[in-house]
N, C-alpha and C positions, 0 to 999 in steps of 0.2 A: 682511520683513527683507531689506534689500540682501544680497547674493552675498559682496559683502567681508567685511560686518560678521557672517555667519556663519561664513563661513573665521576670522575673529578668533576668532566665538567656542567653534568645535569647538579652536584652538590654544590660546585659555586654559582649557579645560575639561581636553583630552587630549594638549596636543603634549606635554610632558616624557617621559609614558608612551609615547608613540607614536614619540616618536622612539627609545628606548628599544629599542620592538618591533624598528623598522627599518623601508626602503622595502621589501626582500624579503616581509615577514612583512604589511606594507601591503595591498601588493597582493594576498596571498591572503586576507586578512577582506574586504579590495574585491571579491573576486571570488566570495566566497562569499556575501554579500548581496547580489549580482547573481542567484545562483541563489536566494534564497533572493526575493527581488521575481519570477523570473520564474518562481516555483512559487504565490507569492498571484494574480498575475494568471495564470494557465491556473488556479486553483480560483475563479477571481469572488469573494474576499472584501474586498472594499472596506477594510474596518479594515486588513487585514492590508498591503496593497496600500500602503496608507500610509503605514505603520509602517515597510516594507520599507526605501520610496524617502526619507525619513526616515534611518536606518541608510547605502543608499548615497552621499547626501550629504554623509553624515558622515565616512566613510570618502573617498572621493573628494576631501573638503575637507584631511581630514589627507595624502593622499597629498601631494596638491599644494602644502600647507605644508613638509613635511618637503623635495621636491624643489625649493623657493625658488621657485616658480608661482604665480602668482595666476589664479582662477579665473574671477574677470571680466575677466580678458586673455584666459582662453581663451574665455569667452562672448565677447566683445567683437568674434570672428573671425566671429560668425553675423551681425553686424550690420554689420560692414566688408567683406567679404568671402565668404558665406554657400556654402558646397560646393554645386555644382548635379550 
């Protein structure tokens, strides 16, 4: 699945609700499935591990919706211009 066509489609699944939540409220489910990915990867369960990164893209994808972002602009910077 393209980067776009998932940001599309976490926004027709959750943006109403998500916008709703708010950017504030965003950011702490985004943050707390960051912890919750870097507790599957320090116990090695691969399913889980998944599932996690799964969840942060999710969240990640509604952030950047709600903030009027697009995500393959922000990939886009690793392939134009790549941080060393």
């Amino acid at each position: 699945m393209e980067i776009a066509a998932f940001q599309q489609l976490m926004a027709d699944l959750y943006g109403e609700k998500d916008r709703e939540r708010g950017i504030p409220a965003t950011v702490a489910w985004l943050a707390e499935e960051v912890g919750e990915l870097a507790q599957a990867v320090r116990k090695g369960d691969h399913a889980a591990q998944l599932h996690e990164l799964g969840d942060v893209l999710a969240w990640l994808a509604s952030l950047a919706s709600q903030l009027g972002l697009s995500l393959e602009d922000a990939a886009r910077r690793y392939v134009t211009d790549p941080p060393m």
